[in-house]
N, C-alpha and C positions, 0 to 999 in steps of 0.2 A: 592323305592330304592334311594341311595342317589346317587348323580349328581356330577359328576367329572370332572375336566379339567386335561386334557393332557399334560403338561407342556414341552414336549421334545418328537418328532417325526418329521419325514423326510418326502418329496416325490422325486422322480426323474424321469429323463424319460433317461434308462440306456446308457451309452457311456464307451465303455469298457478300450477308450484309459485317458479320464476325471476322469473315478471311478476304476482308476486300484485298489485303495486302497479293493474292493470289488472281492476277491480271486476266484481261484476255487473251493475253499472248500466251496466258500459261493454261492453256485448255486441256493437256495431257492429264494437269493437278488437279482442277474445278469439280471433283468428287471423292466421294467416301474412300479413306485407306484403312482398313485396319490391320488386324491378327490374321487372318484369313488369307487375306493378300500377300502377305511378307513371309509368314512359316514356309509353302513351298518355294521361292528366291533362296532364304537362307538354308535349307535342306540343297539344293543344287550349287550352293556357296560354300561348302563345308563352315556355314556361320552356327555358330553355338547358343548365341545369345546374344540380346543387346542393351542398351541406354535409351529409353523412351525420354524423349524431350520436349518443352510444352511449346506450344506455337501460338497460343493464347494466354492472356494475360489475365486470369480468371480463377475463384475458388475452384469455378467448374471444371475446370480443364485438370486442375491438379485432380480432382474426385473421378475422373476420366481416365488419368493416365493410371492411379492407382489401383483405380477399379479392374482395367484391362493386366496389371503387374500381379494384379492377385488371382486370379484364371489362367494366368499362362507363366508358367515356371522361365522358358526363355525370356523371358521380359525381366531382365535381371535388375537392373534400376530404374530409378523416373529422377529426372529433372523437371522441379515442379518449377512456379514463382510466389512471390510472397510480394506483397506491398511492403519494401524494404522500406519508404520513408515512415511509414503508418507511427504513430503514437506505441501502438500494441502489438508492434511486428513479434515479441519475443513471444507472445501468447498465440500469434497466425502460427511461429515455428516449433511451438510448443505443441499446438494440436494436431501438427504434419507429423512431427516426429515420431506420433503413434505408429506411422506405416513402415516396417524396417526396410523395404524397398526404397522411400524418400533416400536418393543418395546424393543432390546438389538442388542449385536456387540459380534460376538465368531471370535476367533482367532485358527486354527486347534497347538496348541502347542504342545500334545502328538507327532504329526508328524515332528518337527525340529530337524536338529538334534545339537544342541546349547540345550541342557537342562534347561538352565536357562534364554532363549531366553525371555521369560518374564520380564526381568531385564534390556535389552537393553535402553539404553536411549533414542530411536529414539519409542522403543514400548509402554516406561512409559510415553512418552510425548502424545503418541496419546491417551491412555487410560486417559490422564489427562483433554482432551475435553470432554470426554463422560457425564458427569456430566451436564455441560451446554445443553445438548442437552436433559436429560432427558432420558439416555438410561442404560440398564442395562448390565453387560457381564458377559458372561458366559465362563469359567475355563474350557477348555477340557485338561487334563493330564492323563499321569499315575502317578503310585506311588513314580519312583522315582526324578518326578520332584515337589512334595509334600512340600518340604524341604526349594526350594525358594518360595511356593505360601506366605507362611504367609509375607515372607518381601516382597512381592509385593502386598500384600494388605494393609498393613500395612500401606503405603504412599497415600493411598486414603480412607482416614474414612470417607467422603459422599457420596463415589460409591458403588451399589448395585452388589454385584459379587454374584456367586453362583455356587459350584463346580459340574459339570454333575457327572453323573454315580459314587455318592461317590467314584469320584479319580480312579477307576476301579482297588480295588485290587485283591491281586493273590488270588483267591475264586478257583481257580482248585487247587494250591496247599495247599488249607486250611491255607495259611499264613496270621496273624494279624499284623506282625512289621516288620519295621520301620511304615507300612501306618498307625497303630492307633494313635501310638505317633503324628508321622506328622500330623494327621487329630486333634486333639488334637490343636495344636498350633494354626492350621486354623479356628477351632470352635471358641476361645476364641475373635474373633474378631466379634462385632457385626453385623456388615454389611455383613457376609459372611451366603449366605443359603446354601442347599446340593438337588441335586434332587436324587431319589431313583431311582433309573432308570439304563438301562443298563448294572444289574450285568447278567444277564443268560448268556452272551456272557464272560461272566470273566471265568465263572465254565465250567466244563465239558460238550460241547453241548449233548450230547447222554448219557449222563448219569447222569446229578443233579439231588438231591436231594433237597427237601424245606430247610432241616437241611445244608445245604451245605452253605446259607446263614444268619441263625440266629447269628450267631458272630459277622456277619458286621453289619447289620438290629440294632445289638444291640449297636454297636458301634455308630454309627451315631445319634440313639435314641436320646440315653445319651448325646451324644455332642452337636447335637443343638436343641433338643427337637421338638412337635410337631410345634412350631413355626415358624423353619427354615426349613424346611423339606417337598417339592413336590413333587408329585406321579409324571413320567415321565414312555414311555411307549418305546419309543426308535424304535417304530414302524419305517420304518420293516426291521430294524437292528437285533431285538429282535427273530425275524422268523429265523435265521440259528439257533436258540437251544432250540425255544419252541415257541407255540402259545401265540394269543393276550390271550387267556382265564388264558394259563397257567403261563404268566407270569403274569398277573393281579392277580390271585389268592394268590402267594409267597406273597405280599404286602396286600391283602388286608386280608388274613387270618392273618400276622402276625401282624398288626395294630388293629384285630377285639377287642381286650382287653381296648383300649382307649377309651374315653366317646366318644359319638357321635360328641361333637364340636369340641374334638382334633382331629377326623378323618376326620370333612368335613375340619379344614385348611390342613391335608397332603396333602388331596385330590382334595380341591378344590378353598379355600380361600386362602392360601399362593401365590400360582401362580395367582392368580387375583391381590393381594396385590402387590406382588413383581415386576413385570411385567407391571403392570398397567393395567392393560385388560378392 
């Protein structure tokens, strides 16, 4: 079987007042995930290893995720955060960089409500250190903050960005546009990857279909081909609308068409490349 990295999944140990973002609806989530939980999934996954990513916006959470990267060899990166506008960002990036696991910096942007919060001069100037330090960042938005990502990458052509959850479009209401166009302009910029990850939670949790996603699957293809393009499990964000099985499946059935070396970079070589792993 062929051997995958994980490029996007979470742990927590739940705090109702910290992860309010985690609803009643999403009762499956509303408890502790950690190492424990996910080694046997990935042993039944043929998954090798993955990208721990922060879901909190906290010193703590980065001392959290690097603490778990350092106990468990499969934990092959962390995406921590930093207070990019900070006065002393370079010195928060200074003292991360101690961890050689630190392998990127996510800014939660979907949740501001400044839509083009990304453009801030105080947030361009922070994302303009990350370069020197050898870190990558990763683009959480929705769709309709799309529109600014290209001119905000645009101004960093040696930084490695890479958009989560292809942009998380509206897959429940079967909508392609304005997000194709927008993804569109976003592609055309070399440095920009896309991880495939986190649509089950865009569609209908109790009722998707595989077909509910081939539009986008195709969208993204096309745009940054298998080059740009890592498998992400979003575990266990991905559990309020399907299993680890079932959402692995949607991806890897609809990839099963590509030769073998385009499917190990979805899966397994893009996120070691890009990441640095």
């Amino acid at each position: 079987m062929q051997k995958k990295i994980d490029s996007h999944q979470h742990f927590w140990n739940f705090d109702p007042q910290r992860d309010a973002w985690i609803t009643e609806d999403m009762a499956a989530i509303r408890r502790d995930f950690g190492p424990e939980d996910l080694r046997p999934i990935y042993d039944a996954h043929d998954v090798e290893g993955c990208v721990a990513v922060q879901a909190d916006q906290s010193q703590a959470e980065n001392e959290f995720l690097l603490g778990l990267a350092e106990r468990h060899d499969w934990i092959k990166g962390v995406v921590g955060w930093v207070d990019l506008q900070a006065e002393d960002v370079v010195q928060q990036l200074e003292r991360l960089s101690i961890h050689r696991k630190l392998k990127g910096i996510r800014h939660i942007l979907q949740g501001e409500k400044q839509r083009d919060f990304m453009l801030r001069p105080a947030f361009l100037r922070g994302i303009g250190h990350l370069e020197k330090f050898d870190l990558a960042y990763d683009i959480l938005i929705y769709p309709d903050q799309l529109r600014y990502a290209a001119d905000f990458v645009a101004r960093f052509p040696n930084q490695r960005f890479v958009v989560d959850h292809i942009a998380k479009p509206y897959i429940r209401d079967g909508k392609l546009d304005p997000w194709r166009e927008d993804m569109q302009r976003l592609a055309s910029y070399a440095n920009v990857w896309c991880k495939v990850s986190g649509m089950v939670t865009e569609a209908n949790w109790s009722s998707w279909k595989k077909s509910d996603f081939t539009p986008y699957l195709d969208t993204v293809t096309s745009l940054f081909g298998p080059e740009r393009l890592m498998y992400g499990s979003d575990w266990p964000v991905c559990l309020v609308a399907a299993t680890y099985s079932e959402m692995m499946e949607i991806v890897v059935d609809y990839f099963s068409a590509l030769s073998a070396s385009e499917q190990d970079r979805i899966f397994r070589t893009n996120a070691i490349e890009f990441y640095k792993l």
